[in-house]
N, C-alpha and C positions, 0 to 999 in steps of 0.2 A: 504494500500500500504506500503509495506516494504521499510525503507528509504536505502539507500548504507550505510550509519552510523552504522543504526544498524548491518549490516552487521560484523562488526570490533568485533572481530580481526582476522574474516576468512578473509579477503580480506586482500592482502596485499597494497589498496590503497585505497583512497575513491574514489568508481564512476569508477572504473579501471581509476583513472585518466590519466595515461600518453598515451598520444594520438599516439601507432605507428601505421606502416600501415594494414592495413586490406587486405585483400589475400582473395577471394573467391574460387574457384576450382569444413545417415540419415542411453521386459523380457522372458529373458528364460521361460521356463515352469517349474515349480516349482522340478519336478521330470525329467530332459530332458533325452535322448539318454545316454548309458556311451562313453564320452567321443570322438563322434560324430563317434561310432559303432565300435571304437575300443577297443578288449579283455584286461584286465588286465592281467599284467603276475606277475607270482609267487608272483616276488621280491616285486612289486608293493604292492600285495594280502599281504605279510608276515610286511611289513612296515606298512599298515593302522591295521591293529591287532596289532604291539605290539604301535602302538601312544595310542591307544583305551585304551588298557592295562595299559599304563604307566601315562597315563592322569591324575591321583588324584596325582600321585608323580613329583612333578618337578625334582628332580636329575636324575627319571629313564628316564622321557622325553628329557631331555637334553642330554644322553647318548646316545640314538636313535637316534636323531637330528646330534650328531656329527659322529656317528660310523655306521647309517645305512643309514638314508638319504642322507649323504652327499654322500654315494655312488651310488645311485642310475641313471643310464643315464636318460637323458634329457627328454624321452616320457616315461618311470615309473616315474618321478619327477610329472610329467605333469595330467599323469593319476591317481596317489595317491591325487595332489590336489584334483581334477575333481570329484573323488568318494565320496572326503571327503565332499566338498561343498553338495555331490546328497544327502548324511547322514545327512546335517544337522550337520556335525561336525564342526562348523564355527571355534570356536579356535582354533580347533588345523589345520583346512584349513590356519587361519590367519598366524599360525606360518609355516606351509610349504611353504607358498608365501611367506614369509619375507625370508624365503633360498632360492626361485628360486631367488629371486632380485638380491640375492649376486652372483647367478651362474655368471661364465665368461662370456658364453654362450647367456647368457639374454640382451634383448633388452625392450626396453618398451612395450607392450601387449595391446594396447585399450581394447580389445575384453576380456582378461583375466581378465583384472581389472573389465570389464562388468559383467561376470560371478562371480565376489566375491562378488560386491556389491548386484546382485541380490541377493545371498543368506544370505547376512547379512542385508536386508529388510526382506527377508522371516522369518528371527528371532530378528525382531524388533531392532535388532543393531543399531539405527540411529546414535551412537557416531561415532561407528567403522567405520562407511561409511565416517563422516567428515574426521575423521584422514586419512584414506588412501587416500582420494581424495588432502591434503596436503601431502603425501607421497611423489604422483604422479605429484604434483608440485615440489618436492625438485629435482625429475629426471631430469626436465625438457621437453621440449615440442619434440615430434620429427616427421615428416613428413612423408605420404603414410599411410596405416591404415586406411584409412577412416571409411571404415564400423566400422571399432572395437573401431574408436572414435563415429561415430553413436551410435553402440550398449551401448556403457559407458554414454553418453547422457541419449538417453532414460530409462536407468537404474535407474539414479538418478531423474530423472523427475519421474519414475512411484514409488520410495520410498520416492518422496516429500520432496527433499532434498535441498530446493532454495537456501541458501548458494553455498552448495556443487554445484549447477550449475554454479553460478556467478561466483565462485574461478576459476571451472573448464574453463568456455570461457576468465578471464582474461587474463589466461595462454595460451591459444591457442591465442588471441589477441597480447599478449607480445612476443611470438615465431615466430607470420607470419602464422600463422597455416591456412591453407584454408579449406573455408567450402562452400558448395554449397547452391545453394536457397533454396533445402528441409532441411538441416539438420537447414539455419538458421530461416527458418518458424516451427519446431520442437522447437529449442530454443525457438524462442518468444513465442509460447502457453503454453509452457513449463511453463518460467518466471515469463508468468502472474498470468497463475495460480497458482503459489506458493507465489505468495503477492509480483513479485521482476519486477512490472511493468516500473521505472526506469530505469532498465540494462536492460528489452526487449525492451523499447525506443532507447539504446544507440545501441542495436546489430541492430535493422532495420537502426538509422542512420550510422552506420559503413556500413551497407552494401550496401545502396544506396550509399554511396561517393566512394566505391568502383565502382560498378555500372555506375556511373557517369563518371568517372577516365579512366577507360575501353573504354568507347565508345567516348570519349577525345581525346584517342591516336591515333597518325598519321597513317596512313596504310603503 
């Protein structure tokens, strides 16, 4: 059994110590659809060839990144990630997600982040999967998304990432974040199985005192 201790210094507490309130409200296939069966265009097509290209030179990457990526609209942005992940181009996916973050445009993505981690399991990345899952903490927590926090869950669950879970539901704990009875019966077999049977302890009692709390309230 993995203690919360050892957990540190992914966690930013021990135990998710601070007790707020609990809120109730669940892998890709390794080669999936492009980009859920939509065509790349040109721009798209001419931006993943010269990253490819430019890949052993970082000055030349950097000049793409600023002078061709940056222009690209929002669904080639989307669809350049999307191919790059289907390739197996994890780093340079890593670095086109690091510019969609910055877009104006950009909101948090469960679902997206789901998709990156699968693919940096599928190339044994397990660092890169920490790190972005503290990323995804530094944004903060945000509400609705459900499935695409499901899909991020189970993501990290099937690359056996029990840290990266535990960070993940502190945040969602620390935000109010609601989760329903399947996504938190996912969590706990999740948990356990990764050695982090303490914090699937703490997420079944969070969710009973919820539970409890609910059918409390006056009608």
């Amino acid at each position: 059994m993995a203690s919360t201790a050892a957990a540190a210094p992914f966690l930013s507490s021990p135990l998710l110590q601070k007790r707020t309130s609990f809120i109730s409200c669940g892998p890709r296939n390794n080669r999936g659809p492009l980009l859920r069966g939509r065509t790349l265009s040109t721009e798209a097509i001419l931006a993943i060839q010269s990253l490819k290209r430019a890949h052993p030179e970082p000055t030349k990457l950097d000049a793409i990144f600023s002078k061709t990526l940056s222009r690209l609209i929002k669904p080639d942005l989307l669809a350049a990630l999307r191919e790059l992940l289907r390739q197996n181009q994890t780093h340079l996916a890593l670095q086109v997600f690091a510019l969609i973050r910055r877009e104006s445009w950009y909101t948090t993505d469960y679902g997206l982040f789901a998709e990156v981690v699968s693919a940096l399991a599928r190339n044994q990345m397990t660092l890169e999967i920490d790190k972005l899952v503290l990323e995804l903490a530094d944004e903060g927590v945000s509400h609705g998304d459900d499935r695409g926090m499901q899909r991020l869950i189970r993501a990290l669950i099937a690359a056996e990432r029990g840290k990266a879970v535990v960070e993940l539901y502190g945040m969602m704990k620390r935000g109010g974040r609601c989760l329903d009875d399947y996504v938190v019966k996912v969590l706990i077999r999740g948990l356990r199985r990764l050695g982090e049977a303490e914090v699937a302890d703490e997420v079944q009692a969070d969710f009973d005192r919820f539970e409890e709390s609910r059918f409390m309230k006056p009608s």
